[in-house]
N, C-alpha and C positions, 0 to 999 in steps of 0.2 A: 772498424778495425777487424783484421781479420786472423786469427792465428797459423802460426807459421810454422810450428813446432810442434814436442808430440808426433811425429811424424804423418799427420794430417789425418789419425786414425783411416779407419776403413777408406773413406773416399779416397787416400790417396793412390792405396789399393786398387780401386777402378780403374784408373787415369793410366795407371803405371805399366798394365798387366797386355800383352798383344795376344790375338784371337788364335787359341789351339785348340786341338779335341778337347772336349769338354759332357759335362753332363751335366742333368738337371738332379736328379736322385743321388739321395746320402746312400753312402753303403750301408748293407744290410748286413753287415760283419762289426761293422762302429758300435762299441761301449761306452755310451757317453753318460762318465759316470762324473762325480764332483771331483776336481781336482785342488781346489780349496775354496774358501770361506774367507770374505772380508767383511769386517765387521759383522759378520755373522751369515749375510748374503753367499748363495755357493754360486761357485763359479763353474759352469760344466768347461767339460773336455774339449767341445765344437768350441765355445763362445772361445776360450782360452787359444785354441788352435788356430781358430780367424786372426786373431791379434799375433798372435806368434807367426804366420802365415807373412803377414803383412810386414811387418819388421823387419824380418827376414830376407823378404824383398829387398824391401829398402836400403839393408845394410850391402846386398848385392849390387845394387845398383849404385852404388858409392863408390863402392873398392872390386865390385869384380869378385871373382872367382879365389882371390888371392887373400882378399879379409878375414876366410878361416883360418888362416894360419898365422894371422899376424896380432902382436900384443896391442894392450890398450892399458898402460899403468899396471900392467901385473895381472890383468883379468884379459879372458879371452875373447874371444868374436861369441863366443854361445852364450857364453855369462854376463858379457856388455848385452846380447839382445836378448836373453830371459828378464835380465835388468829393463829392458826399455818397457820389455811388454807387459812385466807387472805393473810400473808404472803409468803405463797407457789402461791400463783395467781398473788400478786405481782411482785412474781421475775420472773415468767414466762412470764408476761406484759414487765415488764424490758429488758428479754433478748431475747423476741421478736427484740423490739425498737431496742437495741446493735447491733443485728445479722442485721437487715433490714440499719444502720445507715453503718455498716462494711461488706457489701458484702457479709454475711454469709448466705448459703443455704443447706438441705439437699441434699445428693444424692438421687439417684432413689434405690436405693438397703437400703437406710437406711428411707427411706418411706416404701418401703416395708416392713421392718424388724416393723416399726410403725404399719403397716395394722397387721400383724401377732401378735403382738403382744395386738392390739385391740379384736381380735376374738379370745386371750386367755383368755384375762378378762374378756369380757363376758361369756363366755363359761363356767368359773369357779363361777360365780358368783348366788344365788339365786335369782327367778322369783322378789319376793317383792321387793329384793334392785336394780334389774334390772328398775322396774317400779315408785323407787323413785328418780332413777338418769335420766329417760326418755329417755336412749341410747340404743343404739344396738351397732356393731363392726364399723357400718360405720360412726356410728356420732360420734363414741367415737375418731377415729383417727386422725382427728387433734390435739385432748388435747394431746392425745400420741405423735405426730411430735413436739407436743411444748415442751412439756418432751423432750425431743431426744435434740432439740436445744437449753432448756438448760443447758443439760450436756453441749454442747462443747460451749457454752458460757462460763461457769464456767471455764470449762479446758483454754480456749484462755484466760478470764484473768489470772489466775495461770500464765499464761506462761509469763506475763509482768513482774511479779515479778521476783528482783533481790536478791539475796538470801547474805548476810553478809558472805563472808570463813571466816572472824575471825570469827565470831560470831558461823559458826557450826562446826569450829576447837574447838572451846570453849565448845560448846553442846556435842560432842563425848566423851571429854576427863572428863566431870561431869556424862555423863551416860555410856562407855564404861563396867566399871565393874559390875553395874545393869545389862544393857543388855546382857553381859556374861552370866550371872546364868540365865538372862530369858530363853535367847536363844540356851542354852544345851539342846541337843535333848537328850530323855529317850528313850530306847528301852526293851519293856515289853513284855508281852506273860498275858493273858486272859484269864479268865474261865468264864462266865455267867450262873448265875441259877436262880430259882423262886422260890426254898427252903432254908431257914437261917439254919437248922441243918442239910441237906445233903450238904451244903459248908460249915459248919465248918468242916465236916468231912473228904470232899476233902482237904483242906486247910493241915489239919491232915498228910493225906496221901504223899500230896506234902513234906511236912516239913520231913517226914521219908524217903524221898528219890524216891519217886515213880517217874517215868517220865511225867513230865508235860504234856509236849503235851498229852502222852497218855491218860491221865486226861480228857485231854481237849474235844478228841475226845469221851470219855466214857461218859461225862457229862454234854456239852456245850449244852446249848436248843438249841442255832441259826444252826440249820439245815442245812442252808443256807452259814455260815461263816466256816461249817465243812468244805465241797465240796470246797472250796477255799485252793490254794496253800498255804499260809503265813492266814489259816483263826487263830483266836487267837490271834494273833502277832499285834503288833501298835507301831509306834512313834509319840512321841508329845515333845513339847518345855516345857520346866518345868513350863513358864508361864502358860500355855493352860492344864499342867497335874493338876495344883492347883486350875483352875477355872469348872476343868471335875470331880475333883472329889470329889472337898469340902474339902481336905486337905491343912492344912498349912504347914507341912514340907512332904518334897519327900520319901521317904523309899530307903535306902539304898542299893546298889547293889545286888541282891543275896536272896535279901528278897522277902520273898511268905506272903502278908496281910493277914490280916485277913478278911472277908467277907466286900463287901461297897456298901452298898444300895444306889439303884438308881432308882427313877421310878417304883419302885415295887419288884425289882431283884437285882441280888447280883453280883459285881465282884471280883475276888478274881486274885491279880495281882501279876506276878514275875516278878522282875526288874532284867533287862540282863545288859545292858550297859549305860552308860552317854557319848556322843559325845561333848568335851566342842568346840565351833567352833573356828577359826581362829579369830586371829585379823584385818585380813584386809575384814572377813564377816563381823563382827560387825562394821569394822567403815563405809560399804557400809551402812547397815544397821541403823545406827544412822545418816548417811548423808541425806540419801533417809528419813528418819522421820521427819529428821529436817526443808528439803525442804520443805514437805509433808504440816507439819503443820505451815510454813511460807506460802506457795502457798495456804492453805487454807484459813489461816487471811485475807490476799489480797483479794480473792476473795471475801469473804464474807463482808470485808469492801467497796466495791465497788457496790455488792449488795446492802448494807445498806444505802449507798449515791444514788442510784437509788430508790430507795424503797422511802427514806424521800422524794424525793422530787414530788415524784404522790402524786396525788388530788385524794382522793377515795369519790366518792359518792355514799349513800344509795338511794336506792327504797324503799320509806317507804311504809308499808302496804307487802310489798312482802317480804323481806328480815327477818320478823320478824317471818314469819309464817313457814318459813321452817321444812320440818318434820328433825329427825336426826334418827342416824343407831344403835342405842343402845336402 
């Protein structure tokens, strides 16, 4: 099981972030003094500003440009992610202490994969936010090894958790028939364009009979998805086809849509087949959910009793003044 939440500390940071100028070297102007103490542990200014960094993101990439200015129950965009990020240092404080209390240590292969993964984040990141976090690749890696070992802290408690069989005999047998219709795979075939009157026309042409593919290959921009064996072609779950493409109901087998703006462009879809799955997929599949989101409750209630019970102190004068990444 793997954690979902947290906002995936620093890795998600990696994944998230596309290639700008950048640098290797913390600035030489950075003060990286203690901005607080947890349980006694100081927290520097870098470490705190990575996490702050990252949040940040995250909450950007949510709501856009427009989250700074909008409420959350009474508290702001800056005070909801100062919130998430002590939080996030918290539990990494936490399951420090856990791992050091339980014998738990990285391997040498999974520090490395922490170093490599330091000098992608850098790498990816621009010069300014480079010089407001005060890092390079090599200071950045221990907040990444601390990442790293919170996953499998997270995952080792999951694993103490005992899971109810009544209880997910009971859960199968209330979502079996939902997860059925979710979990029907569609098998379609694709046309992409960046004109609405030459795909209504194609659409036209399809509908009279013409060969699809042939279409495809006459008129698909992606160049790229031509040269491809099965280019055109996709499967999706019918949950995942209603959230790609803005539609409430599925179209019908046989059926050629009508144009479906996306991003700029138009898809124009023929539906080939619906694969409804077995019963004993689905009841893997609602067992494995059910764990899923029992093992996560667990975990994160044992975070939350770790978490309450640290002493967080501020650095007045220093913690107030912090710049932020928006």
């Amino acid at each position: 099981m793997k954690k979902k939440g947290l906002l995936c500390l620093l890795t998600a940071g990696v994944m998230a972030l596309s290639a700008c100028g950048s640098t290797s070297e913390s600035s030489s102007n950075f003060n990286d003094e203690v901005v607080m103490k947890i349980d006694g542990r100081e927290i520097m200014k870098s470490e705190y500003m990575v996490y702050l960094y990252t949040t940040t993101k995250s909450f950007t990439a949510v709501g856009g440009d427009e989250i700074w200015s909008m409420d959350f129950d009474g508290q702001t965009a800056d005070e909801l992610v100062e919130e998430r990020t002590l939080n996030t240092i918290q539990s990494v404080v936490a399951a420090k202490k856990y791992a050091e209390e339980n014998g738990m240590t990285l391997t040498d292969e999974q520090k490395e994969e922490a170093v490599k993964a330091s000098e992608q984040f850098v790498t990816n990141l621009p010069k300014e936010d480079i010089e407001k976090m005060g890092i390079d690749a090599k200071k950045l890696a221990p907040f990444m090894e601390d990442s790293y070992m919170y996953s499998f802290v997270y995952q080792a408690l999951a694993a103490e958790c005992e899971v109810d069989e009544a209880e997910k005999a009971k859960y199968y047998e209330e979502n079996k028939a939902q997860m059925t219709e979710d979990y029907t795979l569609l098998d379609m075939e694709t046309i992409v364009m960046d004109d609405l009157e030459k795909a209504k026309e194609v659409v036209q042409k399809a509908r009279d009979g013409q060969d699809f593919q042939e279409l495809f290959k006459e008129y698909d921009i992606d160049e790229n998805a031509k040269q491809e064996e099965q280019g055109g072609k996709m499967s999706l779950y019918k949950t995942q086809f209603a959230s790609s493409f803005g539609l409430i109901d599925v179209p019908e087998v046989g059926t050629i849509t009508d144009p479906i703006e996306m991003d700029g462009v138009y898809f124009i879809i023929k539906m080939n087949t619906n694969t409804v799955p077995q019963e004993s997929e689905i009841k893997t599949v609602a067992e494995a959910s059910f764990t899923n989101q029992k093992q996560a409750e667990y975990s994160d209630a044992r975070f939350a009793e770790m978490i309450a019970a640290q002493k967080v102190e501020y650095i007045g004068g220093v913690f107030e003044n912090l710049e932020k990444f928006h």
